[in-house]
C-alpha positions, -999 to 999 in steps of 0.1 A, spaced: 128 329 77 115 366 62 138 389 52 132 425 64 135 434 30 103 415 22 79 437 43 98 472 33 70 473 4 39 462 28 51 488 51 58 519 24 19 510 9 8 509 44 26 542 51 10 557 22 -25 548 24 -22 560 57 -10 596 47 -37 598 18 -64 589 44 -56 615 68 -48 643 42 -79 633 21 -105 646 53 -121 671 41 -109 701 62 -146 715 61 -153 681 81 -138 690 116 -139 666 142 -157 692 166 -189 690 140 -194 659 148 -199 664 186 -228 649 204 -229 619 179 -216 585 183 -178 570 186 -182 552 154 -193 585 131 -165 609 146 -135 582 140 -146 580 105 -123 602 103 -84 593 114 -77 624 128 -101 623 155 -106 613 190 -134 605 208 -140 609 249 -164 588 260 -169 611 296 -176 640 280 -191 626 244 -168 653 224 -147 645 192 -119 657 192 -95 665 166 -64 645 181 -40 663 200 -8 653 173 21 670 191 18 652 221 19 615 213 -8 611 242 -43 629 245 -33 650 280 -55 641 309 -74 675 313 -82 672 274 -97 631 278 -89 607 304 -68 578 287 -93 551 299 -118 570 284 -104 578 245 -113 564 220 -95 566 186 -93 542 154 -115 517 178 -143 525 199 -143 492 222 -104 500 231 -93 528 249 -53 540 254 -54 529 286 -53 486 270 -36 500 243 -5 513 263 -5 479 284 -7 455 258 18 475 234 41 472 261 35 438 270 39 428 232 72 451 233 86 433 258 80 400 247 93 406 216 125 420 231 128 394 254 128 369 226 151 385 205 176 386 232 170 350 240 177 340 202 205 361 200 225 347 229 211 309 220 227 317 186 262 331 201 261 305 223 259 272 199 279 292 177 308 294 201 301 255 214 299 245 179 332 263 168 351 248 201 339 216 196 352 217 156 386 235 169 387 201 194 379 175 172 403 188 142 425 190 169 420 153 176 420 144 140 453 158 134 474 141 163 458 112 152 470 114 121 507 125 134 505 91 153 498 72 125 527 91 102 555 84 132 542 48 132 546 42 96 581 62 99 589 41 125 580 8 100 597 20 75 628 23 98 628 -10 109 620 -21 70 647 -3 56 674 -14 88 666 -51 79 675 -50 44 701 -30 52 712 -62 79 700 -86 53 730 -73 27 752 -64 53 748 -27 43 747 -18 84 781 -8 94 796 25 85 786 41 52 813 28 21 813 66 8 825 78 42 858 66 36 864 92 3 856 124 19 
């Protein structure tokens, strides 16, 4: 299994090529020149949007983490990739999202679960193990008993105890 802390580098590289791409467009080379081209020229640059209604690029709209309706409609924008809009985007980021979240959930209570059966089920059988091992240790007691009273018979040792008789 990966370790989080094996993607933290993948992630910070991916981070930072991202920031040097956006900050390296030239800010002569606004998205708004290159109206009335095509999709593909204007999202050369990452900082642009394209609608395909109104054929405008569009330098996206960054404080609002979607492009507002009046501005471009969702199934309409285009940005990074000209066959997908927002629209397919939203869906299947949600769908992913939730089926990620779904899974982790699943694992996490099929993990607490077997954890908890497993930990019974070692409580129970140590439990088992250990009056089985008291049974054994009373029955070898209980030998050792009847060992010890025979010799005791055998030398006639099985009456009151000779000592008793000096205290």
């Amino acid at each position: 299994m990966m370790d989080l802390r094996s993607f933290l580098p993948a992630l910070l590289l991916l981070f930072v090529l991202t920031t040097v791409l956006v900050q390296t467009a030239s800010p002569g080379e606004a998205c708004e020149v290159k109206n009335g081209t095509s999709c593909e020229e204007c999202l050369k640059n990452v900082s642009c949007l394209w609608c395909i209604k109104t054929k405008l690029c569009i330098t996206y709209p960054v404080k609002t983490i979607l492009p507002p309706h009046a501005l471009c409609p969702l199934n309409d924008a285009r940005w990074g990739l000209c066959w997908m809009n927002f629209q397919i985007l939203i869906i299947t980021l949600a769908v992913v999202g939730g089926i990620i979240i779904i899974a982790f959930l699943v694992c996490l209570f099929c993990c607490c679960k077997c954890e908890n059966f497993g930990s019974n089920r070692f409580a129970a059988k140590m439990e088992r193990q250990a009056n089985k091992t008291k049974t054994k240790q009373e029955e070898r007691r209980a030998e050792m008993k009847e060992r010890h009273d025979e010799i005791r018979k055998k030398y006639g040792l099985s009456g009151a105890n000779p000592y008793s008789r000096f205290a």
